[in-house]
Structure formats: C-alpha cells, structure tokens
MARKE-919957 format. One record per residue (C-alpha): residue number from 1; residue in one letter; chain; x, z, y. Coordinates in steps of 0.25 Angstrom, whole numbers, padded with zeros to 4 digits, always signed. Each point is the difference from the previous one (the first is absolute). Layout:
N
    nr   rest   kette       X       Z       Y
   NUM      a       A       X       Z       Y
...
***
This chain:
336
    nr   rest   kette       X       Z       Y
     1      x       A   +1239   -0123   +1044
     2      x       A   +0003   -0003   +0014
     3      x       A   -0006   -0003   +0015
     4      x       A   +0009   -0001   +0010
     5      x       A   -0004   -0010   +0011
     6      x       A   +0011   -0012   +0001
     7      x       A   +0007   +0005   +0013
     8      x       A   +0015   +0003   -0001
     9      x       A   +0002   +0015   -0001
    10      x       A   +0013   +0004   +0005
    11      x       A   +0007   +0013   -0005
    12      x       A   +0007   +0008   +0010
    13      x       A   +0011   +0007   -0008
    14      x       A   +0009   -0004   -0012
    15      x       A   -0006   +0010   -0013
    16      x       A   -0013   +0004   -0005
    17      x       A   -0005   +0012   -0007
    18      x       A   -0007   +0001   -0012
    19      x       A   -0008   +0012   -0003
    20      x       A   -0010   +0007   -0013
    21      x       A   -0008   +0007   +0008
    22      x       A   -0008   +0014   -0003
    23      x       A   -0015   -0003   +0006
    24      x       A   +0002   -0001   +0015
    25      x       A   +0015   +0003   +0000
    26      x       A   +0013   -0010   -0002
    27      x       A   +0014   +0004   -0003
    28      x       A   +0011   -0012   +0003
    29      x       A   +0013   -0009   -0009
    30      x       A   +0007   -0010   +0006
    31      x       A   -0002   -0015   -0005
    32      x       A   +0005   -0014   +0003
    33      x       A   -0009   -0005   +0013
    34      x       A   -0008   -0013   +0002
    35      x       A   -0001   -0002   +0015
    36      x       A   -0013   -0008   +0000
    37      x       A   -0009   +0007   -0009
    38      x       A   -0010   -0013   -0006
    39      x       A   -0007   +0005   -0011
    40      x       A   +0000   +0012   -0013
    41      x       A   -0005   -0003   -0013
    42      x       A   +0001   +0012   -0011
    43      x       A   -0003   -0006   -0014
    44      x       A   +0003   +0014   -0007
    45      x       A   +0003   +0013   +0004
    46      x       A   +0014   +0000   -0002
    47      x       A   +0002   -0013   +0007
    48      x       A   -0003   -0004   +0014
    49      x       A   +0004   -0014   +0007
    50      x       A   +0001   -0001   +0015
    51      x       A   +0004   -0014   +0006
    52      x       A   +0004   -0003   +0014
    53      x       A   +0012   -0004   +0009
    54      x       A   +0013   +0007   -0001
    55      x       A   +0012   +0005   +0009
    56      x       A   +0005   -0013   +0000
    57      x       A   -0013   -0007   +0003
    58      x       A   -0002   -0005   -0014
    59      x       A   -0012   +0002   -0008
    60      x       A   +0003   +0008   -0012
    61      x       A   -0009   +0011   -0010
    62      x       A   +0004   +0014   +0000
    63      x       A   -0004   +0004   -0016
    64      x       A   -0002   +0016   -0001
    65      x       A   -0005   +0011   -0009
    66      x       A   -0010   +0009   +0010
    67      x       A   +0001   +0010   -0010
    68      x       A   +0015   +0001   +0002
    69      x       A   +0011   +0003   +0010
    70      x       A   +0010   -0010   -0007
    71      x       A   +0005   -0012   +0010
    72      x       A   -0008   -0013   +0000
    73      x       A   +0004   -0013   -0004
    74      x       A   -0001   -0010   +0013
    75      x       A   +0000   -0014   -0005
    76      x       A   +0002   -0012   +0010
    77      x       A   -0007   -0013   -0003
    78      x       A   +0009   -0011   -0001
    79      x       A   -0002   -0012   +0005
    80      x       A   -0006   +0007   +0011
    81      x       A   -0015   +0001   +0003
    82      x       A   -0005   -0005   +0013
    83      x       A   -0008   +0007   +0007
    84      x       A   -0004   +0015   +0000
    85      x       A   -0008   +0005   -0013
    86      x       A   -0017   -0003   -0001
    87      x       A   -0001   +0007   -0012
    88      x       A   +0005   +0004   -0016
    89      x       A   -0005   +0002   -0012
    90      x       A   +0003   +0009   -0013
    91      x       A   -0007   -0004   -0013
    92      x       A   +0008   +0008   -0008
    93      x       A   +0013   +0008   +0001
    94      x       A   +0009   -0013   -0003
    95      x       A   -0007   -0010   +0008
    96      x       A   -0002   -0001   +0017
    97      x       A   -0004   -0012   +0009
    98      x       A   +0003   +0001   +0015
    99      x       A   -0007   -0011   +0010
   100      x       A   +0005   -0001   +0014
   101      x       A   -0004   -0006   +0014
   102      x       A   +0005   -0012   -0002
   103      x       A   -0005   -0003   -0017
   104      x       A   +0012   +0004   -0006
   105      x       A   -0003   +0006   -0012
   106      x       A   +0010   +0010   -0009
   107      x       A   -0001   +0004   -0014
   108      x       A   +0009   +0011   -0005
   109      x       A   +0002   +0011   -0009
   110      x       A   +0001   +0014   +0006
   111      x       A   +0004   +0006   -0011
   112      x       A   +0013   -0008   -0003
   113      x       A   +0000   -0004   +0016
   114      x       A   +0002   -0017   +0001
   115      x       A   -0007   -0009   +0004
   116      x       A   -0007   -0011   -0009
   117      x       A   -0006   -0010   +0008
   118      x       A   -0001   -0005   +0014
   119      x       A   -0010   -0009   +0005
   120      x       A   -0009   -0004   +0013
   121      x       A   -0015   -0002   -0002
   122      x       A   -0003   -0015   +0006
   123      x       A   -0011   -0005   +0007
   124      x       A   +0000   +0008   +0011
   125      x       A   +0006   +0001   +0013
   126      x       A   -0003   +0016   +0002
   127      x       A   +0008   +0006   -0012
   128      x       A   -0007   +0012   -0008
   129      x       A   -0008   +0012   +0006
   130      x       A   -0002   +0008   -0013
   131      x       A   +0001   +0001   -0017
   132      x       A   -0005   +0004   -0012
   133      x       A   +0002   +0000   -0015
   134      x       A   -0008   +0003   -0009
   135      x       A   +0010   -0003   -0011
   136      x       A   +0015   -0003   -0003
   137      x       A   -0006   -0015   -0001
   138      x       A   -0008   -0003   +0012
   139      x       A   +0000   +0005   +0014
   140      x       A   -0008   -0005   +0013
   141      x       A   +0005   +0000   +0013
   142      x       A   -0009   -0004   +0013
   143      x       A   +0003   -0006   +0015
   144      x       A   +0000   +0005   +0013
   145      x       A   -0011   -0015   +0001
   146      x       A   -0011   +0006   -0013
   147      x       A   +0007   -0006   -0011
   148      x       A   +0007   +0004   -0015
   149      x       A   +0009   -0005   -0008
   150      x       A   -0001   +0005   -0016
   151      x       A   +0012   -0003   -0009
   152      x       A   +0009   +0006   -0012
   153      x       A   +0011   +0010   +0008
   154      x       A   +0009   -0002   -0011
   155      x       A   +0001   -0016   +0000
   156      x       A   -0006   -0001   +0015
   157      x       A   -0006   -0014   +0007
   158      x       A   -0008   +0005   +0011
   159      x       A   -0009   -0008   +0008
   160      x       A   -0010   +0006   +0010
   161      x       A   -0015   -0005   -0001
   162      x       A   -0012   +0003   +0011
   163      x       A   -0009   +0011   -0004
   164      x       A   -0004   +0005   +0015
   165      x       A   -0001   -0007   +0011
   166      x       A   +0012   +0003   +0011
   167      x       A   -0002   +0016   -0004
   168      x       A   +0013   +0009   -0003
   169      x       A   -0003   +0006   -0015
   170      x       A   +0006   +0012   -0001
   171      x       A   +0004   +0011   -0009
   172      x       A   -0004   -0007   -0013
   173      x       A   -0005   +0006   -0014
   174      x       A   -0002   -0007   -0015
   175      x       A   -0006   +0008   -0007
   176      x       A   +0000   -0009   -0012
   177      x       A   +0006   -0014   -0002
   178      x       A   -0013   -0005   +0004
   179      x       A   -0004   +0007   +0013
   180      x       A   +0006   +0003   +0013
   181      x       A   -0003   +0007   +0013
   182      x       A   +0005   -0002   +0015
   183      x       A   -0003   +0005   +0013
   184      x       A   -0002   -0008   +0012
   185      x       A   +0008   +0003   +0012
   186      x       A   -0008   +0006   +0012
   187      x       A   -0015   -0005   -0007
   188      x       A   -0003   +0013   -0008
   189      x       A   -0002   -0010   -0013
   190      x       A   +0006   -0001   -0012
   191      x       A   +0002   -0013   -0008
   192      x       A   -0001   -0001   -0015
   193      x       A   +0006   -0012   -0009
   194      x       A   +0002   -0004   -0013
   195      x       A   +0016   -0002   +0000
   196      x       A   -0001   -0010   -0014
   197      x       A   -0007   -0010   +0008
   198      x       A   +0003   +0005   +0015
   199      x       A   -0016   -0001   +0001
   200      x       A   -0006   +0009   +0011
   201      x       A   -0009   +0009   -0007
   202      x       A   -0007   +0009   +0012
   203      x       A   +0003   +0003   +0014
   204      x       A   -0007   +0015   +0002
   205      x       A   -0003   +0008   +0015
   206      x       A   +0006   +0014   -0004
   207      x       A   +0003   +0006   +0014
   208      x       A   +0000   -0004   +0014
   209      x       A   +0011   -0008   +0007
   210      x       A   +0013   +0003   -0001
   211      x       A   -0005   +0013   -0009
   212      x       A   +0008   -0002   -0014
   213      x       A   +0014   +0004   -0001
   214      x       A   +0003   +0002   -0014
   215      x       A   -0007   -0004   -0015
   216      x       A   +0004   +0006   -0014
   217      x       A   -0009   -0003   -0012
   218      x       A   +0001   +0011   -0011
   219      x       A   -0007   -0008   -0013
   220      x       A   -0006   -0014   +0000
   221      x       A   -0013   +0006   +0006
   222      x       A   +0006   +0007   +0010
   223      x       A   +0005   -0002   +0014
   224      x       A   +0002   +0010   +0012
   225      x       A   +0003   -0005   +0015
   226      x       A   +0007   +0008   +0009
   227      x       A   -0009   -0001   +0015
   228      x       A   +0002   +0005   +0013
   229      x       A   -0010   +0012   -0002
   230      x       A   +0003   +0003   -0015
   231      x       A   -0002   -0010   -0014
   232      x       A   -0009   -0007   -0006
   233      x       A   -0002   -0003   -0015
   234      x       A   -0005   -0013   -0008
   235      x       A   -0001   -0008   -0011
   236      x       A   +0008   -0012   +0001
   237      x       A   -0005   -0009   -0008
   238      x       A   -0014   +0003   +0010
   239      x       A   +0006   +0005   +0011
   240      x       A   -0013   -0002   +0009
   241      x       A   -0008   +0007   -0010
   242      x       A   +0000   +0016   -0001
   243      x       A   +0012   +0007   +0009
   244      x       A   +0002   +0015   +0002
   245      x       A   +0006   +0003   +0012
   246      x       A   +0005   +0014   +0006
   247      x       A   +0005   +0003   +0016
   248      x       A   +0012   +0009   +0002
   249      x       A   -0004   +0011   +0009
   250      x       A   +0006   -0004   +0015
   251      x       A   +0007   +0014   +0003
   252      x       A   +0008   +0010   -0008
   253      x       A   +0000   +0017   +0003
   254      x       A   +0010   -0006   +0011
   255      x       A   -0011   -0007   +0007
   256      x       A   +0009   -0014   +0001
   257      x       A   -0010   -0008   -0002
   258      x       A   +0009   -0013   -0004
   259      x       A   +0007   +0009   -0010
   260      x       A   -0009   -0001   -0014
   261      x       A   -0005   -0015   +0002
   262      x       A   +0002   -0013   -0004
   263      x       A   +0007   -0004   -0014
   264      x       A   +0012   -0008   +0002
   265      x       A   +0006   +0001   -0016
   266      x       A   -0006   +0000   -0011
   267      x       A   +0004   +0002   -0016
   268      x       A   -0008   +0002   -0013
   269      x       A   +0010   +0003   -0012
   270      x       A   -0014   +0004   -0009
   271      x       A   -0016   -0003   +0004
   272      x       A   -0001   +0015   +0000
   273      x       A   +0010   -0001   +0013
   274      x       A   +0004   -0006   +0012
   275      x       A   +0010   +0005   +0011
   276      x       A   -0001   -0005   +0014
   277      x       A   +0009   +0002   +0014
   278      x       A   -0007   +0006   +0012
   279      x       A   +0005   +0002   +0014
   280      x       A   +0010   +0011   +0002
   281      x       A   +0007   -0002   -0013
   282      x       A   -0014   +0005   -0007
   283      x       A   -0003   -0005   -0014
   284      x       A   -0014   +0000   -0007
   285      x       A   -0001   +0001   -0015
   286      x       A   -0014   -0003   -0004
   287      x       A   -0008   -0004   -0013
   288      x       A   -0005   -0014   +0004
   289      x       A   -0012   +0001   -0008
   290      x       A   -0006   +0013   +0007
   291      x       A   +0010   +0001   +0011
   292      x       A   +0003   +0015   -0003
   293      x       A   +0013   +0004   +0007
   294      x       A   +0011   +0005   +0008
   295      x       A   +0006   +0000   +0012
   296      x       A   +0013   +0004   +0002
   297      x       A   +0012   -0001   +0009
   298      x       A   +0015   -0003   -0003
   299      x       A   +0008   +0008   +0009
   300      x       A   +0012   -0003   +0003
   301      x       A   +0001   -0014   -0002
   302      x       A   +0010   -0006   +0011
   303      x       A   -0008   -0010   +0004
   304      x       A   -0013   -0009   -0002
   305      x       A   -0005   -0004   -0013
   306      x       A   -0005   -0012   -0002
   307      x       A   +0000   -0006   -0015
   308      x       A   -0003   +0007   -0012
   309      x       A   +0002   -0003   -0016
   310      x       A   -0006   +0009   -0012
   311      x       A   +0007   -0002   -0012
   312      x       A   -0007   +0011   -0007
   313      x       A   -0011   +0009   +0002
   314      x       A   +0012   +0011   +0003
   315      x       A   +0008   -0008   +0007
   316      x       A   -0002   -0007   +0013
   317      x       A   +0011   -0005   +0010
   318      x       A   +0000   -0004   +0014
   319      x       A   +0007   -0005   +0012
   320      x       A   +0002   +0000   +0015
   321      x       A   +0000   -0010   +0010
   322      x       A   +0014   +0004   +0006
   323      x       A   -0006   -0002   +0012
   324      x       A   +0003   +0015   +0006
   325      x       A   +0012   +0003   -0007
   326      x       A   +0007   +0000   -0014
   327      x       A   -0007   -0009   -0011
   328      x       A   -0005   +0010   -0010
   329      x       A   -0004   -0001   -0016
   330      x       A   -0011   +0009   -0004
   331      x       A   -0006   +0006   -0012
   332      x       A   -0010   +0008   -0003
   333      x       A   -0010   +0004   -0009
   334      x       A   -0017   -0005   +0002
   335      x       A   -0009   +0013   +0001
   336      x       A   -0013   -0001   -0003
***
C-alpha cells in the first residue's frame, strides 16, 4: 500500500540501494534506479513493485526481491504513460494496476514484466489521484475533483462518476468488492462508497484539517489512519461509531521534538500489525487493536523515507524521497 502525495519527486543520482536490514541498521546492493519514485506495493515478501519515471523520463516499474541482492527487473510501459504515477496496486503476485496524473491506466504482470492493457479513465478532466484493488477483477481509482471510477483491470472501461463534491480522494482502500475508503484532501474526513453502484455510503470527521496522511485497513472491520499527532483506528463500514486513537509522544531522548510525530506511511500485512513512517526515517510497528509497539530508527538510510509496503509480517520495504540524495530501496523487518 502506498501514500505518497501527487507532486513530482525528482531523484538526484542514477542508482539506488536496496537493503535487509538488522533492526535499526542497513547494509547496501546496487539495483536499477527510478528517478522519480511514485509509488511501492509489496504483494509478497519476495516481491516488491516500485513504479515511477525512469532515466529517460519514462514511467517504468522496477520489480525486486527485498530479500535478495539479485538485480531488478525495470520494466518500461509502452505506449507511454502521460503523466507521473498516482498510485498502484498488487492483488496478487501476477497481477499490478498503475493509475497516473493524467487517468491512464496500466495493467501488467510483474512476474513475467509486459504490459497488458493501457487505457484512460473518461469523464474527467483531472486525471486520477489514487487506486485500489481489492481483486485481480476490480479496482477503483478516485480524482483530484471527489469522484471514482470501478471497473475490471483485466478488460478495462473506465468512466469516472461523482462521489464528493470538488474534494481530492486520496490514498484509497477496498477492503472487499463491496466497500471502499478515501481520504479527503486537506478536510480531515474520510469518504466511504460502495464501488458496485459508486453510491456514497458515509462521509466521517476523523481528524482536524489537513491531519490524515495515510490509511491502511487490516481486515474488513478494520481500518487505521495515519494523523499529524499519531493514528486512529475504526471500523469502516461505521466509521463515525467507536474509533481508538493513540498520540505519538512529540519528543525522543534527543529532545527533537518534531522527530517521533506525525504518521506519513502506513502498511498492515495482518490485523495483528501495521507499519507506519515517522520523521527522521523512523517506523512504528504497532498492533492496531491495542496499539502495543515500537519505535525504532533506521539508521543509515541515505535519504528520506516516504512510502512503505508490508508484504509479510516479516518483511517490510520502504522508500526515499531522493530529495537529499541517492534514491534508496529499504527492507526491513517489523518489531513489535
């Protein structure tokens, strides 16, 4: 799962590094590099997908093992994708869907690396901001303007529809065929639809403004957002009934009190686990259901990281923004 904002993210050198990481320690191998990291979707602990503009200025998916040293496969899509990546989607090991800016839309397998289709989302004039898929047979994307657009990857015919009015939906989640979660940009809410009908189903005041920057949903009855001050966990399908809520502490034995705030990632690869990023390259493994966890920091790193994807409860991989330096590939294992 992914939830990086829809601003371009230029890399500053030509490789990246992937590491498995000891807790709290990294260890580098050199790998092809994506300039402009979009967006990092882990469907198993072997297998990580990393989609984003190339060298060349193309969009392309990097495909790797986090496990492994081994070199990645790079694959470029071809016709060529318009604008710069919104999100991407791994329902299983064979099966991706990508979304960009502008609504194109690619399906491929990154397993044997070509791509399968390539189509734009209609009827909208502001491209995609984000998708999901809850199976190799339906994803749903949403729209910098509050809509969605459901439809078969494998045979796709997309169409956006209103859901929200004028609102960016952001960093989406199906947690079945029949239910869907969004977050409104700079509103603190988050928007829930059935994707069948594309029929608004609840609009629910979770944090202050501008105070989510992430969602991850564990099981079908269980949803965490990542907030300015820590995160929050629901219910979706009564997301303004009973929500649990914990705050990060401000300041670490360091005193910097920016440095252990604020969740910008987040990944549940069980209901017994999610991972989320903190500032200074800090990650938070906690048990959404009681919130027991752990704090640690990744040393080391080269950079900012600023997505994260679980593909196993021992496994976790992240990225960097490439804003400081060298674009980075890191994994590492959740400690609770």
């Amino acid at each position: 799962m992914f939830s990086l904002p829809k601003q371009a993210r230029l890399v500053l050198a030509c490789g990246f590094l992937m590491y498995w990481l000891a807790p709290g320690s990294a260890a580098a191998a050199g790998h092809k590099l994506l300039v402009h990291l979009g967006s990092l979707n882990c469907p198993s602990q072997s297998e990580c997908i990393e989609v984003g503009l190339n060298n060349d200025n193309e969009e392309a998916a990097d495909i790797f093992n986090p496990r492994a040293a081994a070199d990645s496969d790079l694959l470029t899509f071809s016709p060529k994708l318009s604008q710069y990546t919104a999100g991407l989607a791994c329902p299983t090991v064979s099966q991706c869907t990508t979304v960009d800016n502008g609504g194109d839309v690619v399906t491929f397998n990154p397993v044997k690396p070509n791509v399968t289709k390539i189509s734009t989302i209609s009827g909208s004039a502001r491209g995609a901001a984000g998708i999901a898929c809850p199976s190799v047979m339906q994803c749903s994307a949403t729209s910098p303007v509050g809509e969605q657009a459901t439809f078969d990857p494998r045979s796709p015919h997309p169409r956006f529809t209103p859901l929200v009015r004028n609102v960016e939906l952001l960093w989406p989640v199906c947690t079945s065929r029949t239910l869907c979660i969004a977050t409104e940009l700079d509103t603190g809410r988050i928007a829930t639809w059935d994707p069948r009908s594309g029929a608004l189903r609840t609009v629910a005041q979770l944090a202050s403004r501008s105070g989510i920057r992430a969602v991850a949903c564990p099981s079908g009855t269980d949803c965490v957002v990542g907030t300015s001050t820590g995160v929050i966990a629901f219910d979706p399908r009564t997301p303004n009934g009973n929500r649990r809520a914990l705050s990060l502490p401000r300041a670490d034995s360091r005193g910097d009190a920016s440095s252990v705030s604020g969740v910008s990632s987040l990944s549940c690869p069980s209901a017994s686990i999610c991972v989320g990023l903190l500032p200074n390259n800090r990650v938070f493994s906690f048990n959404p259901k009681n919130f027991a966890g752990h704090v640690e920091e990744l040393r080391d790193v080269g950079g900012t990281l600023s997505d994260v994807s679980c593909g196993s409860t021992r496994m976790c991989a992240a990225i960097t923004d490439g804003y400081s330096g060298p674009s980075r590939e890191i994994s590492f294992k959740p400690q609770l």
